[in-house]
N, C-alpha and C positions, 0 to 999 in steps of 0.2 A: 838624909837628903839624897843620899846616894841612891838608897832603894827607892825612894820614892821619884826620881828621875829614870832609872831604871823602870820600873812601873809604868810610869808614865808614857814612855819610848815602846812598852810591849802594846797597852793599850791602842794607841796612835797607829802604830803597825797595822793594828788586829783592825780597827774600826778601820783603815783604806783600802784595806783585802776588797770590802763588799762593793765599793766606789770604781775601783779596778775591773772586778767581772761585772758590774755593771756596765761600764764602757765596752767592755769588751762584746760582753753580750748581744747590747745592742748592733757594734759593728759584725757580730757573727748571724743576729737576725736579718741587718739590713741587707747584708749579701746573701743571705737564703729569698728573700723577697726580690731583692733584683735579677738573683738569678730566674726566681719563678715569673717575676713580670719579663723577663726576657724571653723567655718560654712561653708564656701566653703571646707575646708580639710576636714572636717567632712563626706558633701556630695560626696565628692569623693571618699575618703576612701569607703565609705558605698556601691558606685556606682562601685569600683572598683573590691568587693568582690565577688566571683562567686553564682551565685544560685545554690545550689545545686536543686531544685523542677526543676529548668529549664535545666540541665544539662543531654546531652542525657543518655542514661544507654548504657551500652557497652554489645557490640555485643556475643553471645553465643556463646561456643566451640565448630568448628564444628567436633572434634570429643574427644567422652567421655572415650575411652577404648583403651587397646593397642593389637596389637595381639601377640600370645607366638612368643617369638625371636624364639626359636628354631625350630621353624613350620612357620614361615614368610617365608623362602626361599625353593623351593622346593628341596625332597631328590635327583632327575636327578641332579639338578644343582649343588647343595655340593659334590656330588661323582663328577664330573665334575672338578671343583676347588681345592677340597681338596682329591686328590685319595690317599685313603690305611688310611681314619681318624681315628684316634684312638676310635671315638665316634658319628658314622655318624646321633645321637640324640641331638649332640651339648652338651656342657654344659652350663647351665643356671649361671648366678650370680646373689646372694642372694641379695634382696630388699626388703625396709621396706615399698613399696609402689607400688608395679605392675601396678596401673592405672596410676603412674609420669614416673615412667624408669624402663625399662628392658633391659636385655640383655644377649647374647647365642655368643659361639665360638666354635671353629674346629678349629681341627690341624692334620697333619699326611706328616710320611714318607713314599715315595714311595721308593721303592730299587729296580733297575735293575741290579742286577749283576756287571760287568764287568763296565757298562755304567755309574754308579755311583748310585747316590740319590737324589731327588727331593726331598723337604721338602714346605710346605703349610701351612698358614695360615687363618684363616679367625675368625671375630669378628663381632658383630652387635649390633648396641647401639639404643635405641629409649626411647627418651625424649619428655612427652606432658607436655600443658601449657593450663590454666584454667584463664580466664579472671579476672581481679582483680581490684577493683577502684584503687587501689593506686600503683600497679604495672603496670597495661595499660592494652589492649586487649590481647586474647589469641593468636594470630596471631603476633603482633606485638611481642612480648615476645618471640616467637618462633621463630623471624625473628632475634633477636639481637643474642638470643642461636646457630644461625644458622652462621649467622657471625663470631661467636665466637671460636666455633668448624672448621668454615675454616680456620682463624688466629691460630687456637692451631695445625692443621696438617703441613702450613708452617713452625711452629716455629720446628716441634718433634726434640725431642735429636739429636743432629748427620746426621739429615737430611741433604743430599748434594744437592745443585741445586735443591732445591724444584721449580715443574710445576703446575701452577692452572690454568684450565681451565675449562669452563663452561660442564655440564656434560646433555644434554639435555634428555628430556625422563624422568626426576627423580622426578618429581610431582611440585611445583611451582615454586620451585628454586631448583638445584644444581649443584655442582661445584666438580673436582677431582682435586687429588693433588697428583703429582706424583713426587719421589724423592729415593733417593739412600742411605743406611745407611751400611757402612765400621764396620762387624766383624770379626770372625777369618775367613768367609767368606762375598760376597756382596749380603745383601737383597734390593731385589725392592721388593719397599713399593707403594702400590696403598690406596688412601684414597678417598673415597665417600663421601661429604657432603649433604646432601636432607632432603628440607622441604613440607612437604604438610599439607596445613594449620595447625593448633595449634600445628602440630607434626614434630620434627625432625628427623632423620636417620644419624646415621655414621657408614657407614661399612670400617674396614679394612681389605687390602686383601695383605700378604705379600709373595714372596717366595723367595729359597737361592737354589743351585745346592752346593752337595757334593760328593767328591770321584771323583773327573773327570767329575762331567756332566756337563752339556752345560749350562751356566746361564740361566732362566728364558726371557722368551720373552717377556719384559717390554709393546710391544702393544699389547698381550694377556692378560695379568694380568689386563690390564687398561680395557679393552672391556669385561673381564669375570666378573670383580668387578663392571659394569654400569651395567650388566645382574641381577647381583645378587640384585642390590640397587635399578632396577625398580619391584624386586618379591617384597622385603621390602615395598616401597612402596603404591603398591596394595594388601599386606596384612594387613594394616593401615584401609582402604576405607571397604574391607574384613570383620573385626572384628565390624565394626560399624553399618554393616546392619541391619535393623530390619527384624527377619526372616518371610517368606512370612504367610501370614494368611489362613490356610486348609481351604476350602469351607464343607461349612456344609451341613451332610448329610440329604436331604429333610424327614420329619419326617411325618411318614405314617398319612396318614386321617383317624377320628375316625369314 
């Protein structure tokens, strides 16, 4: 009995040996595999991060400077749009930044007598944008701004039937937006939306008849408001030139 519990006990022994490096085995496989799947994520990870060294640099603002709102559209066309303005110099609003945004308004009653009153608006807004790693290109920035301002002229207070259509002529992109606003009288409201590279343009151009006059001619105000937003425009282009270089006068022989 002796030997054969002896026996027994070596057996037992012998047959757990292989259960043992079994386990072990596999806890010595599984960390050779996590470590390698740690090293594939590692690689990837590492693979997946951008270079900054390799990463193009973004493209420059093609324009640096804005030109004075109040001198962007010319005075023929202001007297034009706005006759009898109370300030045919426009008035400027205060900015804490003239090369980001600027912007100039008119307004004015006309009064004919008997035939009633004409009243006029007009506004000019011009917003540039400066390329930024972490905001995007100058361009593109000024393209979302652009969108932006045509989505905020559909929405205006009170706007009736707001009409968006494409406003051709107005530098890379723009669009008008034409709509009806219910006070003690009815203003047509004409909005210009215009981008030309890094810079946008919003002019508004609104008018109202009072005393008996005849409402405003909605396809006049729309066609006088694309006149005025392709001067804005080319006063953008205007401001950015560099002025020509005087030719020097040939300097006499000694």
């Amino acid at each position: 009995m002796h030997r054969s519990a002896s026996r027994l006990t070596r057996v037992l022994a012998c047959a757990a040996v292989p259960v043992i490096l079994t386990v072990a085995g596999c806890s010595s496989d599984s960390g050779k595999d996590k470590g390698s799947s740690d090293g594939k994520k590692s690689n990837a990870s590492s693979s997946a991060k951008p270079n900054a060294k390799s990463a193009a640099p973004l493209e420059k603002a093609a324009f640096a400077a804005l030109p004075d709102p109040c001198k962007a559209v010319q005075t023929a066309t202001i007297e034009a749009l706005v006759p009898e303005a109370k300030d045919k110099n426009g008035t400027a609003t205060k900015s804490n930044d003239l090369t980001s945004r600027a912007s100039c308004s008119w307004n004015g009653l006309d009064e004919d007598g008997l035939k009633g009153s004409q009243y006029r608006w007009l506004s000019l807004s011009y917003f540039r944008y400066d390329s930024h790693a972490s905001l995007g290109s100058a361009n593109a920035r000024a393209e979302e701004q652009y969108n932006k301002q045509v989505e905020a002229a559909k929405a205006s207070e009170g706007a009736q039937d707001p009409k968006a259509e494409a406003a051709a002529g107005t530098g890379d992109q723009g669009t008008s937006v034409v709509y009806t606003v219910k006070k003690e009288v009815d203003f047509s409201n004409t909005t210009i939306v215009a981008r030309t590279q890094n810079v946008v343009i919003t002019l508004d151009y609104n008018g109202a008849a009072y005393e008996g006059a005849g409402a405003p001619d909605r396809a006049k105000l729309l066609q006088d408001a694309i006149t005025a937003a392709k001067e804005a425009v080319a006063s953008v282009d205007a401001a950015n030139k560099q002025p020509a270089e005087q030719p020097q006068s040939p300097q006499p022989q000694q």
